[in-house]
Structure formats: C-alpha cells, structure tokens
C-alpha positions as CSV (number, residue, x, y, z in Angstrom):
1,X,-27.6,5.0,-9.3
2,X,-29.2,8.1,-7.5
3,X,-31.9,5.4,-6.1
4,X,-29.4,2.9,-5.2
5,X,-27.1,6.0,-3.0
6,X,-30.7,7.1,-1.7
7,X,-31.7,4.0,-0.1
8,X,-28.0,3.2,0.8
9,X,-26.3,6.0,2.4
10,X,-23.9,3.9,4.4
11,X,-22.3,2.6,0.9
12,X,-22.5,6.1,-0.2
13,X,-20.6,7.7,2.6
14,X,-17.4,4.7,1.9
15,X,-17.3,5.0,-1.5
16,X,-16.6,8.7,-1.8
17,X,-14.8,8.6,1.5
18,X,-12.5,6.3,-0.3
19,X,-12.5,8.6,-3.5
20,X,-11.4,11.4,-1.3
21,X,-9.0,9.6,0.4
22,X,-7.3,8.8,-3.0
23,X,-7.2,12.2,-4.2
24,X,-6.2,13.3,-1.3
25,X,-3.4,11.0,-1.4
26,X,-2.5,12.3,-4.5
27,X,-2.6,15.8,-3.9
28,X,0.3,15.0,-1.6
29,X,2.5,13.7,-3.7
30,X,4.9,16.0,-3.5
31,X,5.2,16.1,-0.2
32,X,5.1,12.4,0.5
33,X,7.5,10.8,-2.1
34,X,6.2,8.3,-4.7
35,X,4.8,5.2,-2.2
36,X,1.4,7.5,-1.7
37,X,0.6,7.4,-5.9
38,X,0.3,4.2,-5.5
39,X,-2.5,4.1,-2.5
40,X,-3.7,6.9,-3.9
41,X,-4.8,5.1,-7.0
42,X,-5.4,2.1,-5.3
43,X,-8.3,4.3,-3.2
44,X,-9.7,5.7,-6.5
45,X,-10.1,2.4,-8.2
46,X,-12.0,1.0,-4.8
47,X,-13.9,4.3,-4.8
48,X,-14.6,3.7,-8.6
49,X,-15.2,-0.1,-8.4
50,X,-18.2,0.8,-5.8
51,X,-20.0,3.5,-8.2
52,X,-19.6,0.9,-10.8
53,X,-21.2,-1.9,-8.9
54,X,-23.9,0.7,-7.7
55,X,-24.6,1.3,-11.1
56,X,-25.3,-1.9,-12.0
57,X,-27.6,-2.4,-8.8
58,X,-31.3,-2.4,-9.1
59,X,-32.6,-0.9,-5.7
C-alpha cells in the first residue's frame, strides 16, 4: 500500500482528508447534536473503503 500512496499522492491526500473529516465530525458531537455521527461515519467508511481498495492495488 506504501507503493500504491507513493506513486498516488493525489488519492492519498482524499482519503485521509476524508478520514479526518469524519473524525472530526465526530469529535463534535457534542456540540453539534446527533445528525453529524452519522456523516461522520459515513466519511470514515469512504476514508476506509479507499485504504481498502489501495490495498488491494498493485502499483
């Protein structure tokens, strides 16, 4: 994966942007109310679904 990232900084740079959003996100929760848990965890599965298909990537 550490190739894939290497040779593909733009896909790197989104998919922890969108992790960071997420947690972010979540962070404020108590702030917010509950509608941010839910786009909160819908950023960390996108963020997640993008290591996982950058894992499975040959470079």
């Amino acid at each position: 994966m550490q190739k894939y990232y290497g040779k593909h900084v733009d896909f790197n740079g989104l998919t922890h942007l969108l992790l960071g959003i997420g947690v972010g996100m979540l962070l404020t929760y108590p702030v917010a109310g509950a509608h941010p848990v839910r786009m909160g965890l819908a950023f960390i599965i996108a963020g997640l679904c993008g290591h996982a298909w950058a894992g499975t990537h040959k470079p």
